[in-house]
MIKOL-795000 format. One line per field, with one value per residue (C-alpha): residue in three letters; y, z, x; residue number from 1. Coordinates in Angstrom, 3 decimals. Each point is the difference from the previous one (the first is absolute). Layout:
BEGIN
residuo	[ALA|...] .
north	[Y|...] .
up	[Z|...] .
east	[X|...] .
num	[NUM|...] .
***
This chain:
BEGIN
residuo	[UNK|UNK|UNK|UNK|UNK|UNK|UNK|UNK|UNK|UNK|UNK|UNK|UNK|UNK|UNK|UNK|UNK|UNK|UNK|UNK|UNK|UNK|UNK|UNK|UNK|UNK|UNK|UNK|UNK|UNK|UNK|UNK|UNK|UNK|UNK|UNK|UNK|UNK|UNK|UNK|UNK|UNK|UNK|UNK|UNK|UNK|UNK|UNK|UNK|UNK|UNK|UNK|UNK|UNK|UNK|UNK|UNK|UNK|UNK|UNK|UNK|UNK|UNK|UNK|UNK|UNK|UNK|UNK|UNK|UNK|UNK|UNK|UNK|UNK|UNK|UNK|UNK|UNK|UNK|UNK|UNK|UNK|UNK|UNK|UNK|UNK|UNK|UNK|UNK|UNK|UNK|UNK|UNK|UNK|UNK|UNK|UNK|UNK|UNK|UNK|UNK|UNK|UNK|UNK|UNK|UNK|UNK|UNK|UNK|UNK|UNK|UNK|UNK|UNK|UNK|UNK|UNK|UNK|UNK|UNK|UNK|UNK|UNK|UNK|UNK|UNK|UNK|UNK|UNK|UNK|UNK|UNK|UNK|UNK|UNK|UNK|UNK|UNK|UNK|UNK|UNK|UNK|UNK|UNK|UNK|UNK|UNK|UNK|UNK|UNK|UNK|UNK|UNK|UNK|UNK|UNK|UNK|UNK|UNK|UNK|UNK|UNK|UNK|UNK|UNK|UNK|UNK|UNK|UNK|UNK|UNK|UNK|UNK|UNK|UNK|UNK|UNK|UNK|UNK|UNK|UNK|UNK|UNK|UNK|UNK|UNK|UNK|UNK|UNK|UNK|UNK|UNK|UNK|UNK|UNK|UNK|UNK|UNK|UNK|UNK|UNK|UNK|UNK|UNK|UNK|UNK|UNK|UNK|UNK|UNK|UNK|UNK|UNK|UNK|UNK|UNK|UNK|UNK|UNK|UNK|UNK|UNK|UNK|UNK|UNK|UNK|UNK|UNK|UNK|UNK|UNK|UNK|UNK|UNK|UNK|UNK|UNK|UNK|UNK|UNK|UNK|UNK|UNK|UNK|UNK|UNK|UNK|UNK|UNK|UNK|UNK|UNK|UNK|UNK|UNK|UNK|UNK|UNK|UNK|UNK|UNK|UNK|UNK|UNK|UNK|UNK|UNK|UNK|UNK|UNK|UNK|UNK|UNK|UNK|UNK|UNK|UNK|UNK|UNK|UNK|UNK|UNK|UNK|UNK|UNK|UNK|UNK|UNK|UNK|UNK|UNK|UNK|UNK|UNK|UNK|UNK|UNK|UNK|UNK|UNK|UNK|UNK|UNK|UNK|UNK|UNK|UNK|UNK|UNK|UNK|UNK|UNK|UNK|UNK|UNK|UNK|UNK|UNK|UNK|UNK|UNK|UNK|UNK|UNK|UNK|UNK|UNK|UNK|UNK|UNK|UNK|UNK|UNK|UNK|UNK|UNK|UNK|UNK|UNK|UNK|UNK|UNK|UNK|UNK|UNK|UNK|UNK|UNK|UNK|UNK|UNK|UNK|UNK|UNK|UNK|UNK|UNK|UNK|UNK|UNK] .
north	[-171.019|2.026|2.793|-2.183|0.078|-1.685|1.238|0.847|1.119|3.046|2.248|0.718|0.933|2.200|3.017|-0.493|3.310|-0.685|2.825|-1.514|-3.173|1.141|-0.580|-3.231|-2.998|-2.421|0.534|-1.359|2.991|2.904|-1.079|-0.722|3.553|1.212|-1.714|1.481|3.646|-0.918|-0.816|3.893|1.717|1.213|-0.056|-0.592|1.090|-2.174|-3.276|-0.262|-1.144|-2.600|-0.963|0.137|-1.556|-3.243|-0.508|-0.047|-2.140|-2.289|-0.122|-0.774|-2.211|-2.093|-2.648|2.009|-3.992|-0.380|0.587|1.854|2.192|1.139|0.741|2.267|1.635|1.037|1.255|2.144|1.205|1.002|1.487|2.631|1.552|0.742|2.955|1.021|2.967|0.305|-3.478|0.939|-0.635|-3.801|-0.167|-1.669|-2.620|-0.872|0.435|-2.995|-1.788|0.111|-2.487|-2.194|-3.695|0.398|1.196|0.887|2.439|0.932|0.756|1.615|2.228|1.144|1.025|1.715|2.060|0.537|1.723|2.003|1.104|2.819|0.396|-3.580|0.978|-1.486|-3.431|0.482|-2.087|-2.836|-0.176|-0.075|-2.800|-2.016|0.281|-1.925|-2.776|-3.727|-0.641|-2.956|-1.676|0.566|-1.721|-2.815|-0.190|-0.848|-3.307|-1.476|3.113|-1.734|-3.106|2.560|1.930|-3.626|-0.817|3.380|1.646|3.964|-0.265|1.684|2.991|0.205|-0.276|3.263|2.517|1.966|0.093|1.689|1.750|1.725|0.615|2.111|1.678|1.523|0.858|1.883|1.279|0.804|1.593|0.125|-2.544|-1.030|-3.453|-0.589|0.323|-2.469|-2.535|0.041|-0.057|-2.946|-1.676|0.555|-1.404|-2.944|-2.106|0.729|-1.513|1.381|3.711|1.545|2.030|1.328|1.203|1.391|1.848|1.500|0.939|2.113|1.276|0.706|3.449|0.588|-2.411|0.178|-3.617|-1.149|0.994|-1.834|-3.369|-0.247|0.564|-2.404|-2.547|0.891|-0.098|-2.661|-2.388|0.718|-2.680|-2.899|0.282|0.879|0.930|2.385|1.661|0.508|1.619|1.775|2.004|0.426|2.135|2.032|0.907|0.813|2.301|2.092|2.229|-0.368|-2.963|1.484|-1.707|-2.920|0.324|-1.372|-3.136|-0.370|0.375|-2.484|-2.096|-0.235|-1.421|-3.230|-1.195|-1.652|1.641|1.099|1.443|1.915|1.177|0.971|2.024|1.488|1.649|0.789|1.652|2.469|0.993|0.710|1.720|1.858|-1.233|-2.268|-2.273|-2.325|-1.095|0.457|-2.826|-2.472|0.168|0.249|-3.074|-2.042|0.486|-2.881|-2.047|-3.703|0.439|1.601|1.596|1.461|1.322|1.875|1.060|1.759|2.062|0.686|1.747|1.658|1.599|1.185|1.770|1.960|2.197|-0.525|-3.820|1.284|-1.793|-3.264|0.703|-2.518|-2.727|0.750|0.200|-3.228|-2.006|1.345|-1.412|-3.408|-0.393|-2.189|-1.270|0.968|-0.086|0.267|3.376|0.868|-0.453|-3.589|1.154|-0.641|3.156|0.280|-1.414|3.677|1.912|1.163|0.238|2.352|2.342|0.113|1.596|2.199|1.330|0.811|1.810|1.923|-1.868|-1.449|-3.682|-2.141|-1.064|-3.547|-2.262|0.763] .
up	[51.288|-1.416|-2.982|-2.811|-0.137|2.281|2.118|-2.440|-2.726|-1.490|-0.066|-3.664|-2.740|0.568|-1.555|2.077|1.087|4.108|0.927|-2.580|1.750|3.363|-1.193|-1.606|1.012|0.984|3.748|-1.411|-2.746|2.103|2.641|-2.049|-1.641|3.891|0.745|-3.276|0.997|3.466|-1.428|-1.389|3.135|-2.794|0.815|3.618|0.167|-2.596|0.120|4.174|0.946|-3.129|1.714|3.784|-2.027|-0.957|3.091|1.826|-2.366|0.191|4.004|0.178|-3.301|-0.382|2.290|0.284|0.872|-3.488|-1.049|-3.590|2.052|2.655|-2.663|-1.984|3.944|0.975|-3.599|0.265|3.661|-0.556|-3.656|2.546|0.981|-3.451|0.359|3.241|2.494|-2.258|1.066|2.883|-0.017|-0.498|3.566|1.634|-2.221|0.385|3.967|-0.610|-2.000|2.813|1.810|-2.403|0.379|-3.328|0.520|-3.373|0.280|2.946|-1.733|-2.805|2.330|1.880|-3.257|-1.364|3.309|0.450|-3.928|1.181|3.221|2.147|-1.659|1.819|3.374|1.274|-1.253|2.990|2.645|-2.079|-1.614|3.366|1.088|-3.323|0.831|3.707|-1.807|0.478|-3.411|0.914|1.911|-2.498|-2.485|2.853|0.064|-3.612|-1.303|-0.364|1.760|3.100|-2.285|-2.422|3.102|1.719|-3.331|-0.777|3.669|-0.349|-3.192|1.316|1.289|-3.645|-2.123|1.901|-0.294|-3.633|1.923|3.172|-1.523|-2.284|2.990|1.814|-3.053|-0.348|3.788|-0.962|-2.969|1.311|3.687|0.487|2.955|1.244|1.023|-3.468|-0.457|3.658|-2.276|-3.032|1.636|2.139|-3.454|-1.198|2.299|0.596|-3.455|-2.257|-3.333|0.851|0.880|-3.887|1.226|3.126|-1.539|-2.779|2.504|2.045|-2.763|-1.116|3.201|-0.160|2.352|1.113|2.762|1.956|0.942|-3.417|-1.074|3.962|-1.285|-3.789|1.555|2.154|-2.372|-2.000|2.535|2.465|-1.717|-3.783|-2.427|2.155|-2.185|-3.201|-0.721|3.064|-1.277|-3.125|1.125|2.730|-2.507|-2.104|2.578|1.041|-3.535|-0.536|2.991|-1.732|1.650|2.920|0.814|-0.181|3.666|-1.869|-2.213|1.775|0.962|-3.449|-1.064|2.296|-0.884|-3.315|0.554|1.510|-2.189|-3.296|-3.513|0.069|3.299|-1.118|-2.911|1.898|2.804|-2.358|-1.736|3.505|1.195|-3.475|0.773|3.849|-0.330|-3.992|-0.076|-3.266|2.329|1.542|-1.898|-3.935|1.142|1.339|-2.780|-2.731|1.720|-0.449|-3.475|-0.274|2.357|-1.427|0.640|-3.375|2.243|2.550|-2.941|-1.125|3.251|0.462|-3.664|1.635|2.840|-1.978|-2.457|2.613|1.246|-2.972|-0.734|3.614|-1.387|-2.550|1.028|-0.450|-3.972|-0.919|1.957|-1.348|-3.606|0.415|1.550|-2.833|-2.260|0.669|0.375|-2.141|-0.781|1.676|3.370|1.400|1.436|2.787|-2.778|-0.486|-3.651|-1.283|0.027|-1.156|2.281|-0.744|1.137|3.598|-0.509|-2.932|1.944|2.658|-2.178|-1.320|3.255|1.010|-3.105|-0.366|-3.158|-1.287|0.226|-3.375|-1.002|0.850|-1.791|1.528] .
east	[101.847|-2.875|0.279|0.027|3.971|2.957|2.938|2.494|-1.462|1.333|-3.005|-0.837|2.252|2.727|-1.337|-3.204|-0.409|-0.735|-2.073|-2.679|0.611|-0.831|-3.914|0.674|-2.134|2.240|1.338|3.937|-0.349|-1.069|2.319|3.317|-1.162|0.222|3.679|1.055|-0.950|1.272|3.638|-0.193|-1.740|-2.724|-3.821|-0.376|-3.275|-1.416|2.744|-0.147|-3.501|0.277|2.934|-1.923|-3.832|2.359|1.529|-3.141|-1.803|2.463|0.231|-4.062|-0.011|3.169|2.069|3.371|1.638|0.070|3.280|-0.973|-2.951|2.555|2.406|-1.746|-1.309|2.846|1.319|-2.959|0.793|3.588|-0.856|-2.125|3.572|0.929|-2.316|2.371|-1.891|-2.781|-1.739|0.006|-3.926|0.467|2.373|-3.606|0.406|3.330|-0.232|-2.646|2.710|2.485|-2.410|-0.656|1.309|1.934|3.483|0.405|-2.760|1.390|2.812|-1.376|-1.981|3.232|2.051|-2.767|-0.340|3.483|-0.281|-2.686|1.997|-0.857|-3.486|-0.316|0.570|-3.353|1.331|2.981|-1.830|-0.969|3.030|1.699|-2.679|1.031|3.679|-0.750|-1.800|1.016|0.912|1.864|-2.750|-2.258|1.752|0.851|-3.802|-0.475|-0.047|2.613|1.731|1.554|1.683|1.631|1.351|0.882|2.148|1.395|0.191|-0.873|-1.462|-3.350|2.223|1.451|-2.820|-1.105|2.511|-1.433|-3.021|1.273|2.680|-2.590|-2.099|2.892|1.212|-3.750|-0.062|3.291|-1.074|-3.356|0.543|3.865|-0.298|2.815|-1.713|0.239|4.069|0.352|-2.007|1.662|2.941|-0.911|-0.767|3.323|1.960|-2.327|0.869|2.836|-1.387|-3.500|0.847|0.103|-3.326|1.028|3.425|-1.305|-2.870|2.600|2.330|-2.723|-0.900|3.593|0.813|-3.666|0.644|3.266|-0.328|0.356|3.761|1.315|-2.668|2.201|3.526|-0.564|-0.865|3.004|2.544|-1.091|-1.632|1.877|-0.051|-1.198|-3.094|0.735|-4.042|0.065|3.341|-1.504|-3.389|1.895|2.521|-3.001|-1.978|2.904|0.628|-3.820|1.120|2.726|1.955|-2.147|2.142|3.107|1.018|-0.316|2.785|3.122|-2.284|-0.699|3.688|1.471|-2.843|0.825|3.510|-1.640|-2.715|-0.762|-0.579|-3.454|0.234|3.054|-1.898|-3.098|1.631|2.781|-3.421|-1.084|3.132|-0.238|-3.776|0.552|3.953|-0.397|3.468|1.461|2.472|-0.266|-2.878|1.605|2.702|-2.263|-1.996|2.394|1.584|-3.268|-0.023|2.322|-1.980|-0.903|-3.664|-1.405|-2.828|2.510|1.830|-3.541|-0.579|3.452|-0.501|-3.508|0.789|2.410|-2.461|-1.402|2.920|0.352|3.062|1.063|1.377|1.710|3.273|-2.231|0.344|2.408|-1.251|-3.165|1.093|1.893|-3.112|-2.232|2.440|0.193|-3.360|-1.872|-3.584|-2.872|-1.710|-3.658|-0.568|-2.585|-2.836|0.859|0.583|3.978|2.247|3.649|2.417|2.261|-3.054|0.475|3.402|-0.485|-2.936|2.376|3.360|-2.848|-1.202|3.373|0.998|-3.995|-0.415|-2.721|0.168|0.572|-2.682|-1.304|-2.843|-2.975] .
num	[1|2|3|4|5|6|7|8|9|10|11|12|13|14|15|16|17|18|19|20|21|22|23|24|25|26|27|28|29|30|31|32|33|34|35|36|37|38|39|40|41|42|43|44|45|46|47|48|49|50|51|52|53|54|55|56|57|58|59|60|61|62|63|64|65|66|67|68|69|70|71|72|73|74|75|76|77|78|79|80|81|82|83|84|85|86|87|88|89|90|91|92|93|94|95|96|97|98|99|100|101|102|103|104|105|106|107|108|109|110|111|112|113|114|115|116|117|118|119|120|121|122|123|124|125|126|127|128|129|130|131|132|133|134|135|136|137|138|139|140|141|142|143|144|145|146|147|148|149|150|151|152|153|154|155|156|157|158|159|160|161|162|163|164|165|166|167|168|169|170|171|172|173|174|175|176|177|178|179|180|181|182|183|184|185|186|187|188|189|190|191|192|193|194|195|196|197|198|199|200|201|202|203|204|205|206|207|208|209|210|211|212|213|214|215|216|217|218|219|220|221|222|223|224|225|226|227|228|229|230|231|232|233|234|235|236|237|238|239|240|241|242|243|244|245|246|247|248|249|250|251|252|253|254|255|256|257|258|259|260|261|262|263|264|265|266|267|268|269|270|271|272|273|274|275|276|277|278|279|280|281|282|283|284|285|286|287|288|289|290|291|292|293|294|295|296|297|298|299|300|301|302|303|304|305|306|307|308|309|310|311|312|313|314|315|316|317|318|319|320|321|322|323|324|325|326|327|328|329|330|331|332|333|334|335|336|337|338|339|340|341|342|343|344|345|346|347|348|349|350|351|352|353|354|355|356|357|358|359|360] .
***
């Protein structure tokens, strides 16, 4: 990789002011300058062609096989969408990256569009094009594509879902299509540990399509828990959904008499987000607060933070499982918080306190 730095660096001290970056002379310093005012939406004008300069250099210049090259590509092409409608000048570039042999490009180049939206619209056909490619014979076409698919049967299929979910959630996002809702759901019902993208897509799609609400209930009620995964990613889109999915709620209650702990948990949180209403969701979860599984006991004083005053009848549960909790546990930093911690955020939710304080 040229520009006298490698993928991963952090771009200069933190203070580095990255406007005066922007005319630094090392390509990994002007453009980590560029992602930087990307993450804000500041400087479009002056950040985006740095942005646009690498990517082109790097397309004529470097082999995008190599793992650490391609990498820092397609960081480059999806930092483009933090700018959102304003870059939309760079959409010929990232029409180029939706041929490009690379699906991570290819997927970089779709969720950067799909950030940029509307202002894409002249992206629609070759986003549609991307969406029809073979992805699966490509990969069968690979070396040592055909074994892997021999030993683990639909493996190529698998490996690329992110790519064509991300594909049809920027033809959505982009032009509306409804080609791109048939795909994703096509991809959801087509592998239940594999789906996470194609739930998640449609969850957020949510209402704009009316095909999407009919796709999740489905799910739910026919196929339930015979995939725990799919349950999971399924209850999470039709909460991202809200009271949009309000048909959903009896499936979602009766589902919730018939399957384990975390699925309880999960669609208890659901049914509060989609119906406003405390119960039954404040008895499911108060119940898995005794639940053997430490994490399932988190989870459960989670959900109920996030319910707020509406849980207050979850108090003494709460107060009791805050109680006898001891030590310490690793938090989503990896760093070691106390075990009483989410159990102690939640009581103070639901009372509008401020939580005790907690070693930082």
């Amino acid at each position: 990789m040229k520009g006298g730095g490698m993928a991963g660096d952090t771009g200069g001290e933190v203070g580095d002011d990255p406007m005066r970056l922007l005319d630094d002379p090392d390509e990994v310093e002007r453009v980590q300058a560029a992602l930087r005012l990307a993450d804000r939406g500041e400087a479009v004008e002056r950040a985006l062609p740095v942005l646009v300069a690498c990517l082109r250099r790097m397309m004529r210049e470097e082999d995008l096989d190599d793992h650490d090259a391609d990498w820092w590509f397609c960081t480059v092409a999806e930092g483009l969408g933090g700018f959102g409608p304003a870059a939309s000048p760079a959409v010929p570039i990232l029409i180029e990256l939706l041929g490009l042999k690379s699906w991570g490009a290819v997927q970089a180049a779709a969720v950067a569009l799909g950030r940029i939206g509307p202002a894409a619209r002249q992206a629609t056909p070759a986003l549609a094009e991307a969406l029809r490619r073979p992805f699966a014979a490509e990969r069968l076409g690979r070396p040592g594509g055909a074994e892997s698919e021999k030993q683990f049967p639909g493996t190529a299929e698998r490996v690329a879902l992110p790519s064509r979910s991300a594909l049809a959630e920027a033809l959505w996002d982009v032009a509306c299509d409804p080609a791109a809702v048939a795909s994703l759901r096509d991809m959801f019902r087509s592998g239940a540990d594999w789906n996470g993208d194609a739930a998640r897509a449609l969850g957020r799609i949510g209402a704009g399509s009316p095909d999407v609400l009919p796709t999740l209930i489905e799910a739910v009620r026919d196929r339930g828990t015979a995939h725990r995964v799919e349950f999971l990613n399924t209850v999470a889109a039709l909460e991202a959904m809200g009271p949009d999915a309000r048909e959903a709620a009896p499936v979602l209650a009766r589902a919730m008499t018939r399957v384990g702990a975390a699925e309880r948990i999960a669609a208890a949180s659901a049914l509060w987000r989609i119906t406003g209403r405390a119960e039954p969701s404040t008895d499911v979860l108060t119940a898995a607060l005794n639940d053997p599984n430490v994490r399932l006991r988190r989870a459960a004083a989670e959900r109920l933070e996030a319910m707020g005053p509406d849980a207050r009848a979850a108090l003494p549960a709460l107060r009791a499982a805050r109680d006898e909790a001891q030590g310490e546990y690793k938090g989503s930093s990896g760093r070691p918080r106390p075990a009483r911690e989410p159990f102690a955020r939640a009581i103070a939710a639901i009372e509008a306190q401020e939580p005790e304080p907690t070693p930082s």
